[in-house]
N, C-alpha and C positions, 0 to 999 in steps of 0.2 A: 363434478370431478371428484374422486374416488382415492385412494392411496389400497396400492397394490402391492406383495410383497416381491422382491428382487432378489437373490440370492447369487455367494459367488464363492467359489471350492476354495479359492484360496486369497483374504485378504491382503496377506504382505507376501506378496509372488518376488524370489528373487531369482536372478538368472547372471551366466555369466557374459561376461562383454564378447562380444561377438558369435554368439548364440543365441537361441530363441526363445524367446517366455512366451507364456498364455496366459489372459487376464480374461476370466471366466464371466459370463455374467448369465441367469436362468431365469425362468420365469415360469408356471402354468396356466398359463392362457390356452383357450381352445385354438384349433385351427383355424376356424373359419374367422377370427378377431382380425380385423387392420391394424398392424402393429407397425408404430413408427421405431428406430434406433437412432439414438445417437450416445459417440464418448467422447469424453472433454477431457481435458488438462488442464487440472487446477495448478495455478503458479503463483507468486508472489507479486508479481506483475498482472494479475488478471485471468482468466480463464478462456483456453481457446479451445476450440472444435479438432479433435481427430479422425471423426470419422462421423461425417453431415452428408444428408440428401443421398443417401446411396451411396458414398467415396470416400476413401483416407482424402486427408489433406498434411497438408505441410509437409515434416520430417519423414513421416511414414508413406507416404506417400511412391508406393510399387515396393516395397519391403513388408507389409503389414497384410492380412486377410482378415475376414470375416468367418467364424466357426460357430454356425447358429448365431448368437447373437450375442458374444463372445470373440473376442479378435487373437489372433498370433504375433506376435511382432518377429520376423525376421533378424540376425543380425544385428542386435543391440548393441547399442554405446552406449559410454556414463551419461550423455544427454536424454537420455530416453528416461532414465531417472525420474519418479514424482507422483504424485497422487494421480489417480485417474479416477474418472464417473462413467458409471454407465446409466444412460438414462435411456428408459421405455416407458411407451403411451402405448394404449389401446382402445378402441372404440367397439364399444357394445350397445345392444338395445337400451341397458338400463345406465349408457353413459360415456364421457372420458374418463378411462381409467391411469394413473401414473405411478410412477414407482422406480426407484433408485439405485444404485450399490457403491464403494467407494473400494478404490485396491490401491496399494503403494507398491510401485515397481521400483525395488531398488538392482539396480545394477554391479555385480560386484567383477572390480576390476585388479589385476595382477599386479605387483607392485612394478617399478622400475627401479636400476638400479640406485641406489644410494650416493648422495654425495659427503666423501669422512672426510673430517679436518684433524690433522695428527700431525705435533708438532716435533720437527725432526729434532730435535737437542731440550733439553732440560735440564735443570742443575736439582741435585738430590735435596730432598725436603723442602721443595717448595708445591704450590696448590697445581696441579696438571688437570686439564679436561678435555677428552678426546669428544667429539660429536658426531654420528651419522643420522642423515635424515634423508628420506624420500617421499613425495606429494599426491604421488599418482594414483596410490591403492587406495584401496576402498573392498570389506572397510578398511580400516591405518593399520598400517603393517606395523609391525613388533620387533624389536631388532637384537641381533649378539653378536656378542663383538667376541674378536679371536684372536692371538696371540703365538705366535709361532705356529698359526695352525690347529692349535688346541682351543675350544670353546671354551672363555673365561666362567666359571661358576658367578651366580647371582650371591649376593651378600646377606644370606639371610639369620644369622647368627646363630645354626645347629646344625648340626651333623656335618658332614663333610666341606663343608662354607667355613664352618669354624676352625677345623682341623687342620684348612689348609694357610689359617691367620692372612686372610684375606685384606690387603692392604689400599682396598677400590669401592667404590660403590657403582654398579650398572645398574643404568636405567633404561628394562626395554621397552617402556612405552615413547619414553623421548628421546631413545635412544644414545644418553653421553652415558662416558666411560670418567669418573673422575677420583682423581688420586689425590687424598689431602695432605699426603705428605710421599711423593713420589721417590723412588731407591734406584739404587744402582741395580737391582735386581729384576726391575721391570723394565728396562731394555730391552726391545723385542719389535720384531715385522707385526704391525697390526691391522686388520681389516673388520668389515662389518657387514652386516648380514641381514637383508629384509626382506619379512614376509610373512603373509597375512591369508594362507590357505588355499590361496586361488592363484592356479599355476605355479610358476617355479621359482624358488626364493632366487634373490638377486644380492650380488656382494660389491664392494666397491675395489678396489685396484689397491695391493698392500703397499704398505708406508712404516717407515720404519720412524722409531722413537731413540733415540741415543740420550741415556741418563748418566750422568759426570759429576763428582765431588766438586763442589767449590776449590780453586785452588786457594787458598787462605796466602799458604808460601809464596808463592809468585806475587798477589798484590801486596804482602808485605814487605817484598821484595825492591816492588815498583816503588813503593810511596818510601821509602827508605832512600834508593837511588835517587828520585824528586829532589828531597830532600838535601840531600848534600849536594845537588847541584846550583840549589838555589841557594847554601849556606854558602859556598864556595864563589857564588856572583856573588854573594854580600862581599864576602869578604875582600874580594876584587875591588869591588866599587867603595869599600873603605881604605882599602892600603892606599889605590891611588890619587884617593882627596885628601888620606895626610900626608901624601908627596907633595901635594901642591899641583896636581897633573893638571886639575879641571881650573885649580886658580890662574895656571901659566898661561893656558890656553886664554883664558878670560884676559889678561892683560894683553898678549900679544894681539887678540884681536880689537883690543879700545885700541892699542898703540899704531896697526895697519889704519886703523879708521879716523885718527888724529892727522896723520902724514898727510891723506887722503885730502879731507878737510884745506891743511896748511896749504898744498898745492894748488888747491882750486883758487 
């Protein structure tokens, strides 16, 4: 047995989801050689056969051909994702000959829309964080977020970032939006935006943000009023124990419970 060499046009073949990729694989052998084919799918789980004894198997299985010795896949999903082998023998006068090639099919998949959490009311100067996130793409979609409509600039501390004293920091790999000291001026419809090249970005459903002064006045207000109402039961509950109210009560009822007594 012999090592022969394999060749393939393209090692990291990528293709869109529901479209078709080619995973190359070549050789120069003579014609008149017995050549066997086979391609596997290496997994983490073990390595199984796609394409043995003459046939797809499994997933590919009536979606997939044969192109020389080299396959098409039909119609890919993110499951078709993953290392692939192509392995060929051959048999000649001076032997078995073997030989290998290895390709990564990644699958790239369109985002979906986003789900944003955006909190309807806020009190000014305290920490806010809006968040959008979506699972689906591949690769991970990148997100902006938008405000009235308008695309929030990124926080980068020059030129126009600066100018506009940028009161937020966005993050569009993880897509939150966070305010560390939120204003009456960032009040606004906000939405977000995902996507990652392939196919058509995706946004989430707007949600408004209502930012509100502390009322200071009002609970000073409140705890003021409190206040005198619970000065005003003291005072109640003193005027009438130096009347005697709670003592009268007390005698009158030893004196119901003495009668009571006598009669029995």
């Amino acid at each position: 047995v012999s090592g022969i060499s394999i060749e393939t046009d393209n090692k990291n073949v990528k293709a869109e989801e529901f479209k078709e990729a080619i995973l190359s694989c070549k050789h120069k052998f003579s014609k008149g050689m017995s050549l066997r084919i086979e391609w596997k799918k290496i997994q983490s789980q073990g390595v199984s056969f796609v394409y043995y004894n003459g046939e797809f198997t499994g997933d590919l299985r009536g979606r997939a051909e044969m192109l020389n010795t080299g396959i098409r896949i039909r119609n890919v999903t993110r499951r078709d994702s993953g290392t692939y082998r192509c392995e060929i023998s051959a048999k000649s006068e001076e032997g078995q000959h073997l030989g290998e090639a290895t390709i990564i099919l990644t699958v790239l998949v369109a985002p979906t829309a986003p789900v944003c959490e955006v909190p309807s009311s806020a009190m000014t100067g305290t920490v806010v964080e809006l968040s959008c996130k979506e699972t689906e793409g591949s690769p991970p979609s990148e997100y902006q977020w938008y405000k009235n409509g308008v695309a929030l600039l990124e926080k980068t501390g020059a030129g126009s970032a600066r100018a506009a004293n940028i009161t937020y920091t966005m993050n569009k790999k993880s897509g939150t939006l966070l305010f560390n000291t939120v204003t009456k001026n960032d009040t606004g419809e906000y939405f977000c935006e995902a996507s990652n090249g392939i196919g058509l970005s995706q946004k989430c459903s707007v949600k408004r943000m209502q930012v509100d002064d502390l009322n200071v006045s009002g609970i000073i207000t409140a705890v003021v009023f409190v206040a005198l109402v619970m000065a005003l039961c003291g005072l109640g509950v003193f005027y009438a124990h130096k009347k005697g109210y709670f003592t009268k009560e007390s005698s009158s009822q030893k004196k119901t419970n003495y009668q009571s007594t006598s009669e029995k």
